[in-house]
N, C-alpha and C positions, 0 to 999 in steps of 0.2 A: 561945391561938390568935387569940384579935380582935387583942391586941396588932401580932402577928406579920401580919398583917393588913394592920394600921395603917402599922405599918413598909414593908413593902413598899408601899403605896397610896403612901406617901409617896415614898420611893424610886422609882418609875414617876413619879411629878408630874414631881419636880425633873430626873428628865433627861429627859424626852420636854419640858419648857420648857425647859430649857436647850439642848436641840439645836434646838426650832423658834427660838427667839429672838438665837442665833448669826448675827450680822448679815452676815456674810461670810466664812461659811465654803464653803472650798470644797476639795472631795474632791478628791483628787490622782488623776487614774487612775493604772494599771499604765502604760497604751499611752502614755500625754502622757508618764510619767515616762523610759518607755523611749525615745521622739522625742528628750527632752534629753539621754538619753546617748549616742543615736547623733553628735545635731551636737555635742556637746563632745567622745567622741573625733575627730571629723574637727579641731575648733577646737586639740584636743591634737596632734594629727600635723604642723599648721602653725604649730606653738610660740606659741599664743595660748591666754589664759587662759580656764578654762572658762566656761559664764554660771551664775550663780548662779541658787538659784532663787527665784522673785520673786512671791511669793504673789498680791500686786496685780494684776500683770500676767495670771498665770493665771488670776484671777475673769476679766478684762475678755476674755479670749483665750474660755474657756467659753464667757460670753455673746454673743461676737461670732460664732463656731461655730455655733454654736444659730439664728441667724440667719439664716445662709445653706443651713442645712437641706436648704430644698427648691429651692436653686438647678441647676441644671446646670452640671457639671466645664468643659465649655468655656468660662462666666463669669469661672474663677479670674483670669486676667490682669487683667480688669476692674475686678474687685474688688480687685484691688493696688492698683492705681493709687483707686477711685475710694475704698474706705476710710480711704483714707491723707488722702486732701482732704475726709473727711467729708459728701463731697456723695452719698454713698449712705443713709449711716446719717446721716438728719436728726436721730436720739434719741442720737446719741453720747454726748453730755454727760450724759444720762441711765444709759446703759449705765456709766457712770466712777463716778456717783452710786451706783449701786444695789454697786459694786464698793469706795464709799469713797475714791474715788480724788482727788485734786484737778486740775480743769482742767491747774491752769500745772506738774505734775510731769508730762504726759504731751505735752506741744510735741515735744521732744526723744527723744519711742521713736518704732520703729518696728513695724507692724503688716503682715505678712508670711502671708496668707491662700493655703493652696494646696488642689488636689482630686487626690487620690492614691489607688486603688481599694484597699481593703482597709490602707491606711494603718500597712505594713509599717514598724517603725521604721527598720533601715537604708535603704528606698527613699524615704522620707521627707527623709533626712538627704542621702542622694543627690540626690534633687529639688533641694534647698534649695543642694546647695553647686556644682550645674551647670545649674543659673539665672542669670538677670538678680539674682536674691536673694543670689547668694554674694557681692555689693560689702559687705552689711550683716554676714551671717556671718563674713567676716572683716576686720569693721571691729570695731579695739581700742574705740575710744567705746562700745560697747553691751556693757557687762556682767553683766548678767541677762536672766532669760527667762523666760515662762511661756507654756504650752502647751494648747491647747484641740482635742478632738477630736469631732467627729460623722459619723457614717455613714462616706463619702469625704473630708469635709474636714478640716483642719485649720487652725489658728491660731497662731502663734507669734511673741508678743508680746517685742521685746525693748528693755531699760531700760536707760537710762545710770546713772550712780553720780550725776550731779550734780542740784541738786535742780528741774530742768527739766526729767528725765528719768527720773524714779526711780520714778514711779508711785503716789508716798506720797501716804498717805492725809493729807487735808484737808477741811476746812469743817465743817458742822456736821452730818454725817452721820458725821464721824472720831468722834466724843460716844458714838458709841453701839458703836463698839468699842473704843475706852476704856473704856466703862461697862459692857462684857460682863462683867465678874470681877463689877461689884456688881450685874446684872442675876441673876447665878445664885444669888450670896447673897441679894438679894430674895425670889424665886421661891421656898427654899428655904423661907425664914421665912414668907412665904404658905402655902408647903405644911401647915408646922405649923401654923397657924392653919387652914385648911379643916380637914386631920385632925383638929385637937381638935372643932370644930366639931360633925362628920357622928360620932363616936363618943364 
């Protein structure tokens, strides 16, 4: 029975560290996943390739959602324009960080900020392709996406292929999702070391 005990102890260590210590991960909702299927059937109806989805993108889309929180719908136009010039969000550069992102792969996306009540996926995708934003939806240059949803807003982050635009990861915050496979096998080997430890 201690055994079994042990086992299990150990078992809860290594994955409640391995999931706090996962540097950038980030959960897919249902509703973000559903938002990219609605704009890539419209991108499908206009014989344009769908966006791929773009993990990078979607950390930065998350956190830029989250941010605008407790804005009022009637700001969304503002926030196009002023997110895009970075003169709203002074921590930009930070929000990329925290996302693993490098500066110079995200010159070249676009960041496409809207407030949609109830953030219906087809009215979303509506929004987006009869707006001032459908020049970007159906521009071939931007072939991925990532999706960020809170309360009324939304986010949707879109990347280019090239490496101006791709949202890849860089600097020396990249190290540490590299290093996530040998952080889990640390962690583990820690574990057995406490376990033997305490029993």
């Amino acid at each position: 029975m201690a055994a079994l005990f042990r086992l299990f102890t150990l078992f809860f260590f290594v994955v409640i560290s391995n999931f706090l210590l996962l540097p950038n991960a980030v959960l897919c909702d249902v509703k973000d996943e559903d938002i990219l299927k609605a704009i890539n059937k419209y991108r499908q109806s206009k014989n344009l390739s769908e966006f791929s989805y773009n993990k990078n993108a979607a950390c930065l889309a998350s956190r830029l959602v989250y941010k605008l929180r407790d804005e009022p719908c009637s700001s969304a136009d503002n926030f196009n324009k002023e997110i895009s010039s970075e003169s709203k969000l002074a921590d930009y550069p930070k929000l990329l960080k925290k996302c693993h992102v490098a500066y110079d792969s995200s010159v070249d996306g676009i960041i496409l900020p809207a407030c949609i009540p109830e953030l219906e996926p087809v009215s979303v995708a509506s929004n987006y392709t009869k707006s001032h934003d459908i020049e970007y939806i159906n521009d071939r240059n931007y072939t991925g996406a990532g999706v960020g949803t809170f309360d009324n807003w939304v986010v949707l982050v879109l990347s280019t292929n090239t490496s101006t635009g791709n949202y890849a990861s860089g600097g020396p915050s990249s190290l540490v999702v590299a290093g996530g496979g040998h952080i889990g096998v640390m962690v583990a080997f820690l574990g057995l070391f406490v376990s033997a430890l305490l029993f």
